[in-house]
C-alpha positions in Angstrom: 25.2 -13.8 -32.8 24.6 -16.1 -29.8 23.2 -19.9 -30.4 19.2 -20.2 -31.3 18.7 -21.5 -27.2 14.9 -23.1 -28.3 17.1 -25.1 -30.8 19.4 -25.9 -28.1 16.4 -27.3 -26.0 14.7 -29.2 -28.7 18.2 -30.7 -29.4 18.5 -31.1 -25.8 14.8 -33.7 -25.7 16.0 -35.3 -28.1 19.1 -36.4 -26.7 18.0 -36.9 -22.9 18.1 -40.2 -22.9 21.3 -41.1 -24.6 23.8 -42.1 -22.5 27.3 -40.4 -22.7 25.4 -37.2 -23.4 27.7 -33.8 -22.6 26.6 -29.8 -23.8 30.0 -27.7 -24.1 29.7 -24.8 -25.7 31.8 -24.7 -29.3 32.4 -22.4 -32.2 30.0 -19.6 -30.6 26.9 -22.2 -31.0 26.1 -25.4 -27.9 27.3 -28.3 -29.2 26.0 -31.6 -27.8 28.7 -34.6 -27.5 28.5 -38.0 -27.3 31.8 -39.7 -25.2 33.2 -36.6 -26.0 32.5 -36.5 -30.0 30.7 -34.0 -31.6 27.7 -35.2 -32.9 25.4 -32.1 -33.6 25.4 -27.9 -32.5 22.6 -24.7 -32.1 24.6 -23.0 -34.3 25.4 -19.5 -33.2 24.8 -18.9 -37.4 21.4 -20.3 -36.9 20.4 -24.0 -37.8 22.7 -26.5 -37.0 26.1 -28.1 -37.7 25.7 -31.3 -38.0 28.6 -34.0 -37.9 28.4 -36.9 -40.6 30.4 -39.7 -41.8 33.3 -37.8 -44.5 32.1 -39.9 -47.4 28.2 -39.2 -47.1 28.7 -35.4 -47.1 27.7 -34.5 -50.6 24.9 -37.0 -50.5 23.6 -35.7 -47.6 24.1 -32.1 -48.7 21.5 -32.3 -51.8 18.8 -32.9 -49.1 16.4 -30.0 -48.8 18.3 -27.3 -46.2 21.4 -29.2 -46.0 24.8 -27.4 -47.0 28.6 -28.4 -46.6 29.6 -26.4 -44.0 32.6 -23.7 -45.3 35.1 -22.9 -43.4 37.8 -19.9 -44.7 36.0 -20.7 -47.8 36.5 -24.2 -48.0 34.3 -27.0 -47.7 34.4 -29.4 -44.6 33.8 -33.5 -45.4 32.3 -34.3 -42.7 30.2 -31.3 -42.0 26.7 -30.3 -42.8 25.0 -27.0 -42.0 21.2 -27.8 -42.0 19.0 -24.2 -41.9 16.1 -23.9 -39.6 13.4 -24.2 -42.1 14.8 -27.9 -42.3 13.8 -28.1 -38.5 11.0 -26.9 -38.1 9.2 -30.1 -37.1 10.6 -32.5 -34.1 10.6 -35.4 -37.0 12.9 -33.8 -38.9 14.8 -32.6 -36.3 15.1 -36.1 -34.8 16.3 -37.0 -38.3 19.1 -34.7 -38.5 20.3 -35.2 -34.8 20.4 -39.1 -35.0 22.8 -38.7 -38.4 24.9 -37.1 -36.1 24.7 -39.2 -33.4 25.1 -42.2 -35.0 28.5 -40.5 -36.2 29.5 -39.8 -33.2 29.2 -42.9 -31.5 30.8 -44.6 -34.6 34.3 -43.4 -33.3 36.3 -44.0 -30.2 35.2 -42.2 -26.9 37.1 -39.3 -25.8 38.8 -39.1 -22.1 
């Protein structure tokens, strides 16, 4: 299944003006990077992946349409799959891509 592209464009307004900004295409979905740090995906599973701090996963996960993301059937700290009924709106889209970002920029920039 290829990435949800309207996500990838709303994700995309978001972002424009924040600086270090980079697209690169990642586990079948778009993921948008910031200094080379993940920060938030189109998921090519729908929604998004959503990077977080390790130690607010669970919190974050018993918001409405937030999941820990499984991978070979394990759980990822640090990772949040967020559904597309929990994006519907730019508001809480904005509020789900500046969790990320603000992860992303919390650690040191990539070369």
């Amino acid at each position: 299944m290829a990435f949800d592209e309207d996500l990838a464009c709303r994700v995309r307004e978001v972002l424009q003006e924040e600086l270090g900004r980079t697209e690169k295409r990642m586990f079948g979905g778009l993921a948008f990077l910031i200094h080379g740090n993940m920060a938030v995906s189109a998921s090519s599973q729908g929604g998004l992946l959503l990077r977080v701090a390790p130690v607010e996963t669970q919190e974050l996960a018993r918001r409405p349409h937030a999941h820990p993301f499984v991978m070979h059937g394990r759980e990822m700290d640090g990772w949040l799959r967020i559904d597309h009924e929990g994006l519907r709106t730019k508001r809480q889209l904005e509020r789900w891509v500046r969790l990320g970002v603000t992860f992303a920029r919390s650690l040191p920039p990539k070369r």
